[in-house]
MARFI-757873 format. One record per residue (C-alpha): residue number from 0; x, y, z. Coordinates in nm, 4 decimals, padded with zeros to 6 digits. Example, Ala and Ser with C-alpha at 12.3 -4.5 7.8 and 13.67 -1.06 7.14 Angstrom:
! residues 2
 pos       c1       c2       c3
   0  01.2300 -00.4500  00.7800
   1  01.3670 -00.1060  00.7140
END
This chain:
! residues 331
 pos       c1       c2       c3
   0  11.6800  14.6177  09.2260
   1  11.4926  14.3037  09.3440
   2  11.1555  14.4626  09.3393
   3  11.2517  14.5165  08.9870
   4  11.3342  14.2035  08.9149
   5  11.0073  14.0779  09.0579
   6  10.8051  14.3185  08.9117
   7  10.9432  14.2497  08.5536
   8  10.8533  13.8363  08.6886
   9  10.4898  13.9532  08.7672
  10  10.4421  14.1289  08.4472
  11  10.5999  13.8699  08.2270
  12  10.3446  13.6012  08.4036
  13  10.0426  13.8594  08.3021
  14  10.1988  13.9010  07.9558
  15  10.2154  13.4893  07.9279
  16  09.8584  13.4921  08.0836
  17  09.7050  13.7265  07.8473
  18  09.8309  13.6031  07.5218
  19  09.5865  13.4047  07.3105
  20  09.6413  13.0147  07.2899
  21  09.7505  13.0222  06.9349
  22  09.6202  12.7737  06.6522
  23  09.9846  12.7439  06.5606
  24  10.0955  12.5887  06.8506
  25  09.7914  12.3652  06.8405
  26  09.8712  12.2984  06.4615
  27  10.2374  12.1687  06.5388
  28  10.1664  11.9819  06.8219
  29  09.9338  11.7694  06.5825
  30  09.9753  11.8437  06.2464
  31  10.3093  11.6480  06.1372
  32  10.4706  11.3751  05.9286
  33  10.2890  11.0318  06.0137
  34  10.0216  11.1905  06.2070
  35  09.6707  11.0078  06.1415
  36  09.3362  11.0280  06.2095
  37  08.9968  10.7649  06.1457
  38  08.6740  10.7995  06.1692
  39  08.3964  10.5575  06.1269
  40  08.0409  10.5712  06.0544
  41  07.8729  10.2062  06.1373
  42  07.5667  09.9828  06.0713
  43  07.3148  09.8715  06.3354
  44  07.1975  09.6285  06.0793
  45  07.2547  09.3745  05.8082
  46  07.2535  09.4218  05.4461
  47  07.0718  09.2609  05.2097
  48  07.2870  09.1902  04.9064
  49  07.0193  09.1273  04.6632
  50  06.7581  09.4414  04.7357
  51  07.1274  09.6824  04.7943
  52  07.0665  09.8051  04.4263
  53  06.7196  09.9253  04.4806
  54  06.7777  10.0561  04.8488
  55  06.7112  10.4176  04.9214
  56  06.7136  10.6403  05.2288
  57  06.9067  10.5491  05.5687
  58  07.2881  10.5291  05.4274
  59  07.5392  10.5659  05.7204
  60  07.7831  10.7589  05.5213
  61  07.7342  10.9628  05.1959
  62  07.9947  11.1564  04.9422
  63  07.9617  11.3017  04.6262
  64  08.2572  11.4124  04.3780
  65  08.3631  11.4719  04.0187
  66  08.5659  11.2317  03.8611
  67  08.6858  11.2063  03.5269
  68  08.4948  11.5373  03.5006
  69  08.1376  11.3063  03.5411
  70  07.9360  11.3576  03.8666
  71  07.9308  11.0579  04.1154
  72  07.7410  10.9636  04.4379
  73  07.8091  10.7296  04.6527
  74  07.5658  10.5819  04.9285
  75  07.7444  10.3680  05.2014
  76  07.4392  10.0905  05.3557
  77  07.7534  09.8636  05.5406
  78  08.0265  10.0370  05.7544
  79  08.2053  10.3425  05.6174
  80  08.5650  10.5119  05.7144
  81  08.7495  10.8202  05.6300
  82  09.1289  10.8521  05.7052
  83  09.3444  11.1699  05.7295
  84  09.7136  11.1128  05.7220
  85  10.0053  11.3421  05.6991
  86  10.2470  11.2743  05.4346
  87  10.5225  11.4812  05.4976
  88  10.4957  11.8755  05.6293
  89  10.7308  12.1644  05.4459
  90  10.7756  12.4883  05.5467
  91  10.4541  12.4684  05.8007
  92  10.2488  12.3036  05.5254
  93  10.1452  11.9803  05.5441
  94  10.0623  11.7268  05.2257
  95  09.7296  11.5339  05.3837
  96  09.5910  11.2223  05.2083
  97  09.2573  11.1511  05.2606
  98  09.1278  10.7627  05.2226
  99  08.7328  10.6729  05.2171
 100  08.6438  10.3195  05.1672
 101  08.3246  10.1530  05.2301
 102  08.1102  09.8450  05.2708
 103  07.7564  09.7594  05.0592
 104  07.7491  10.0842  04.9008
 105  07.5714  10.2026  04.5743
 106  07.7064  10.4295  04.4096
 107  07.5384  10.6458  04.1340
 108  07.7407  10.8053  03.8265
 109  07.7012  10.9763  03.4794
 110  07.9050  10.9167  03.1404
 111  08.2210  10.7306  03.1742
 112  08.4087  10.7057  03.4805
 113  08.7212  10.5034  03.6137
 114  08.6138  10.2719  03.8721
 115  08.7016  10.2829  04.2248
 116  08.5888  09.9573  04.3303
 117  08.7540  09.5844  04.2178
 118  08.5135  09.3985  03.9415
 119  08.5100  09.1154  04.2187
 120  08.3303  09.3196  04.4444
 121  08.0762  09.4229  04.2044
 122  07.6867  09.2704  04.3445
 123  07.4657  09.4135  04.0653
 124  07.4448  09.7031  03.7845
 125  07.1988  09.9038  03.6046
 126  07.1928  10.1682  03.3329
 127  06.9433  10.3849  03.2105
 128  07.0574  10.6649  02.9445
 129  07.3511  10.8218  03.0518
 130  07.3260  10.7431  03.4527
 131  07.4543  10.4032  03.5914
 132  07.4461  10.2676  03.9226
 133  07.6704  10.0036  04.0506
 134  07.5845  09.8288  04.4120
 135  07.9534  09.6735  04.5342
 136  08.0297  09.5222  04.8478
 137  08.3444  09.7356  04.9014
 138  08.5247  10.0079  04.7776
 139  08.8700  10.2710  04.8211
 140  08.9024  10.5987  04.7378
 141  09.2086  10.8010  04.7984
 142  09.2814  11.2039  04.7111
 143  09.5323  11.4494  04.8918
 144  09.5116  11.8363  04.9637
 145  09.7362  12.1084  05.1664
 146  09.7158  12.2170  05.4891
 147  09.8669  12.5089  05.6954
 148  09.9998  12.3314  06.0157
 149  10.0573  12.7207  06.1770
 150  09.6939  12.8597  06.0251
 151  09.4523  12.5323  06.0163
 152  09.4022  12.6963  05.6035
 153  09.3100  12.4267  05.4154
 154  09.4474  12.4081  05.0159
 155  09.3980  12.1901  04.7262
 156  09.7151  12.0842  04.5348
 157  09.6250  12.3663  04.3339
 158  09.6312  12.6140  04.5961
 159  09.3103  12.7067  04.5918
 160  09.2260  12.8082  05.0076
 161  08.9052  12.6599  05.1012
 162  08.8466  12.7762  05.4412
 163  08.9446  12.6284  05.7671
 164  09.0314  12.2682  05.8827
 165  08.8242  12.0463  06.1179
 166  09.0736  11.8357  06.2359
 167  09.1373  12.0759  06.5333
 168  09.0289  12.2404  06.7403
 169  09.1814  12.5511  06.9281
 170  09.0736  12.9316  07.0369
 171  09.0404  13.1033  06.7633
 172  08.7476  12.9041  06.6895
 173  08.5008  13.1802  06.8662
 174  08.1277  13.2803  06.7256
 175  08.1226  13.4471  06.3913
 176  08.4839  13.2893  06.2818
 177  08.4615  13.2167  05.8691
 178  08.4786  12.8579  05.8360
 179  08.4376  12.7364  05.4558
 180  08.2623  12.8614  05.1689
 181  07.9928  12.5917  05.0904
 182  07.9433  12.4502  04.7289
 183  07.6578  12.6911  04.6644
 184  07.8374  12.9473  04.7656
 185  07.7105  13.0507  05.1100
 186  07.9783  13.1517  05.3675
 187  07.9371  12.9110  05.6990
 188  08.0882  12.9975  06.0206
 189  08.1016  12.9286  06.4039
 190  07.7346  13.0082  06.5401
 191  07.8140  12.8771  06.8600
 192  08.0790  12.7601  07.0670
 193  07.9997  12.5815  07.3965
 194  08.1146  12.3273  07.6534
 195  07.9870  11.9748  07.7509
 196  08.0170  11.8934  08.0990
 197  07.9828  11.5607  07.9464
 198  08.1291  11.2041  07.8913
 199  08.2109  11.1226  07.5162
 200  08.2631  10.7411  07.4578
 201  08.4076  10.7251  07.0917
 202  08.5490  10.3992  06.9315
 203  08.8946  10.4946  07.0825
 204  08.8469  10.5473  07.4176
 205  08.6594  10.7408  07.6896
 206  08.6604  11.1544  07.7047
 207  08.5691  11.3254  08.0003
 208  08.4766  11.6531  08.0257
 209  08.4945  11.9324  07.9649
 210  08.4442  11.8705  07.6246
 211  08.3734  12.1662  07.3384
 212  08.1156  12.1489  07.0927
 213  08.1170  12.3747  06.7638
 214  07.7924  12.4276  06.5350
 215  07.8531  12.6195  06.2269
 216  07.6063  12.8595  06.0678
 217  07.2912  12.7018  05.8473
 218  07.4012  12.6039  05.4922
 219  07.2292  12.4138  05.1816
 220  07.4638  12.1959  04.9496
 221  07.3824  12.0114  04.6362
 222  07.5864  11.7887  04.4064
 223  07.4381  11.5236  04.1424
 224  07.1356  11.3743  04.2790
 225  07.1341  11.5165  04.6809
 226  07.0683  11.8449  04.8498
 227  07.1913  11.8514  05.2261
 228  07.0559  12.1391  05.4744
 229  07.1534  12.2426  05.8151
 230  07.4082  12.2608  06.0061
 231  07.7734  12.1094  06.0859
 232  07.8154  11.9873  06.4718
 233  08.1479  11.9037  06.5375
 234  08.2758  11.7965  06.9135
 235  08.6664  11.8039  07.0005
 236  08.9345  11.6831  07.2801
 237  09.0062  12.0959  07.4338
 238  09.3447  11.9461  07.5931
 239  09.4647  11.8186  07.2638
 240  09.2336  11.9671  07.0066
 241  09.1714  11.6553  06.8551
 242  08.8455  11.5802  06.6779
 243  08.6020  11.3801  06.8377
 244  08.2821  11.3421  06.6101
 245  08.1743  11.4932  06.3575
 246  07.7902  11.5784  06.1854
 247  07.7303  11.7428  05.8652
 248  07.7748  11.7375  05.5212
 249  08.0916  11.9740  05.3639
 250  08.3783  12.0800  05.4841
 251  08.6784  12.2790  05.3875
 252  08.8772  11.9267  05.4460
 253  08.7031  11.7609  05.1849
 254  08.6181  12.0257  04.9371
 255  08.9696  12.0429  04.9214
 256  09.0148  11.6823  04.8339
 257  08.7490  11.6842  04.5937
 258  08.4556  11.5592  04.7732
 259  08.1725  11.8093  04.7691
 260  07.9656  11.6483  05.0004
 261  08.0847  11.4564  05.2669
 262  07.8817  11.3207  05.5410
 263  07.7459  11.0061  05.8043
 264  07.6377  10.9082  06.1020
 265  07.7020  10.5922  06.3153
 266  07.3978  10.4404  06.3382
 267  07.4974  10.1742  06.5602
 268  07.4626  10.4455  06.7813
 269  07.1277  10.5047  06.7426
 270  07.0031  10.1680  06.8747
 271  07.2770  10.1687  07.1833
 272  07.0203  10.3203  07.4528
 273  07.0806  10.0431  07.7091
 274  07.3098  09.8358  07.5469
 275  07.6626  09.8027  07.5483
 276  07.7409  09.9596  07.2799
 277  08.0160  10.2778  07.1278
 278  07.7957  10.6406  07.1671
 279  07.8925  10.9352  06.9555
 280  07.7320  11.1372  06.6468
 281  07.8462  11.2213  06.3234
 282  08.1797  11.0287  06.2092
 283  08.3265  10.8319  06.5501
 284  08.6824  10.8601  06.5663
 285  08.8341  10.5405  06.5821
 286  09.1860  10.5571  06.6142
 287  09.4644  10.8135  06.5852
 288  09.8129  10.8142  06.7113
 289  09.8195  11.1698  06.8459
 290  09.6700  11.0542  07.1773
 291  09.8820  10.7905  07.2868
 292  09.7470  10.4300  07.3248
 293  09.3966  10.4320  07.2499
 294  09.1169  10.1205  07.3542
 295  08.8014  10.0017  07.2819
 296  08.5256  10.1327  07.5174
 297  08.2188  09.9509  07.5385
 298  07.8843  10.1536  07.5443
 299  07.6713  10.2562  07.8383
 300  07.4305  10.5121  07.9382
 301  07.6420  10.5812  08.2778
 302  07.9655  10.6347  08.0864
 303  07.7818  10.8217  07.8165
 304  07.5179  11.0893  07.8907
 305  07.5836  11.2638  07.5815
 306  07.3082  11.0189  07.4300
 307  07.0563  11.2249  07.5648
 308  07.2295  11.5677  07.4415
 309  07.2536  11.3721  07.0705
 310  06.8832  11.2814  07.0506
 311  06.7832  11.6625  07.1746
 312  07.0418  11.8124  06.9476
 313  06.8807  11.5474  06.6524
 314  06.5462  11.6670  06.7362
 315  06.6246  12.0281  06.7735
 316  06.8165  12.0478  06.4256
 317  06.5726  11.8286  06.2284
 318  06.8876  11.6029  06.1937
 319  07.0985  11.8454  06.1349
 320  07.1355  11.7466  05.7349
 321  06.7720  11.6726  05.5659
 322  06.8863  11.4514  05.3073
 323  06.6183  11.5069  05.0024
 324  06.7522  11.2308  04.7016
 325  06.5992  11.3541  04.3776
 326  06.5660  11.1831  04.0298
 327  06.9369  11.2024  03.8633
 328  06.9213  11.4353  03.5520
 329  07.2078  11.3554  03.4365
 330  07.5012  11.5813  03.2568
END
């Protein structure tokens, strides 16, 4: 009778051992009322007010969206954030608002729209035909979408599935798992799934490995007056599947909330070799309150070899999103 007993123990251990770390478990430990999430994207340099109008080329963070049913762009030159919080979560879905706001940023739009920027902070305007483009020194722009807490399936209010989350991470993110359909149509998924035996110093705090890093399948995007190629690199927290960074330029996130493009980089980054100075690619995450208490981490090339594996990974992917800014046609 005991050797029963203990057999039935051992086999219930291998049962336990075998099953698959489920993205619903990972989803409720995260995913719930009040949780947030912010990521930054920061300048290494000032802006010049009176030449913002006329700048082109090096933005830190980039979006484009329909609103008002007109076709807008918006290039971020200052410091740019994005914010996912959960409003409330029903019957395993959650109701997710997502809040970008920027600093020194152009943006570009056709017909009529209705601002999302306060007069006051207007620098400069132009017009020419149907296309105008406003240079502001700040602006906020809110828009919500679903998410399946148990299935990481990302909605719009509509209910329209766009294809998986990024906000976490867990196992059944493997090699050839569908990720989100991108605006031309092309189906991007995992290429690649590997782990860095590496230090990640974001704007909250310092992650030691092992870390995971997740590069999605090639993909070209284009919306109004930008086409962005290559591919999505995203790195997460394995122990609480929490999103790290994040480079690219669409995801099922914010094709849900109506953003077609979506994308930065910090650049303060790129000029920290040596310096004191925060170290990660893509959007930094900043601060969250799924961790616990979070602090700021200064910058250094002991705490943070992953510099080296972002410059090879830069040079490798030809930046990973080859930004190509073409003359605005219009509508």
């Amino acid at each position: 009778m005991r050797s029963l007993q203990v057999l039935s123990l051992v086999l219930l251990m291998l049962l336990s051992a075998a099953a698959p770390w489920s993205v619903g478990a990972q989803g409720n430990q995260i995913i719930k009322s009040g949780t947030y999430f912010l990521y930054v994207a920061r300048t290494n340099e000032s802006v010049n007010e009176s030449s913002l109008l006329s700048a082109l080329g090096s933005t830190n963070m980039f979006f484009s969206l329909r609103r008002n049913g007109e076709p807008v762009f918006v290039s971020v030159y200052g410091n740019g954030s994005v914010e996912f919080r959960v409003l409330g979560v029903e019957n395993g879905t959650a109701t997710v608002s997502l809040v970008v706001s920027g600093t020194d940023a152009v943006i570009t739009y056709a017909g009529n729209i209705t601002p999302f920027w306060s007069g006051r902070d207007v620098i400069s305007s132009m017009a020419s035909g149907n296309v105008t483009r406003v240079a502001v020194r700040s602006f906020e722009l809110g828009s919500v979408y679903r998410l399946n807490a148990l299935t990481g399936t990302v909605y719009d209010l509509k209910g329209r599935s766009y294809g998986r989350t990024l906000l976490f991470y867990s196992r059944d993110v493997v090699p050839g798992r569908a990720l989100f359909t991108a605006p031309d149509g092309l189906k991007v998924s995992v290429s690649r799934v590997t782990t860095l035996n590496s230090t990640v110093v974001t704007y909250y705090g310092r992650f030691l490995p092992p870390l995971i890093q997740v590069v999605t399948t090639p993909y070209r995007a284009t919306m109004a007056n930008i086409t962005a190629s290559g591919r999505s690199v995203l790195i997460y927290d394995p122990g609480s599947g929490v999103l790290l960074s994040y480079f690219g330029f669409s995801w099922a996130d914010f094709r849900a909330a109506g953003f077609s493009l979506f994308g930065g980089i910090d650049r303060s980054a790129l000029s920290a070799m040596g310096k004191e100075e925060m170290f990660a690619p893509g959007l930094v995450l900043a601060d969250t309150n799924v961790l616990g208490g979070g602090s700021t981490v200064r910058y250094s090339p002991e705490t943070s070899p992953l510099a080296y594996i972002y410059l090879a990974l830069i040079a490798i992917a030809g930046v990973f999103a080859l930004l190509e800014v073409r003359r605005w046609e219009g509508s």
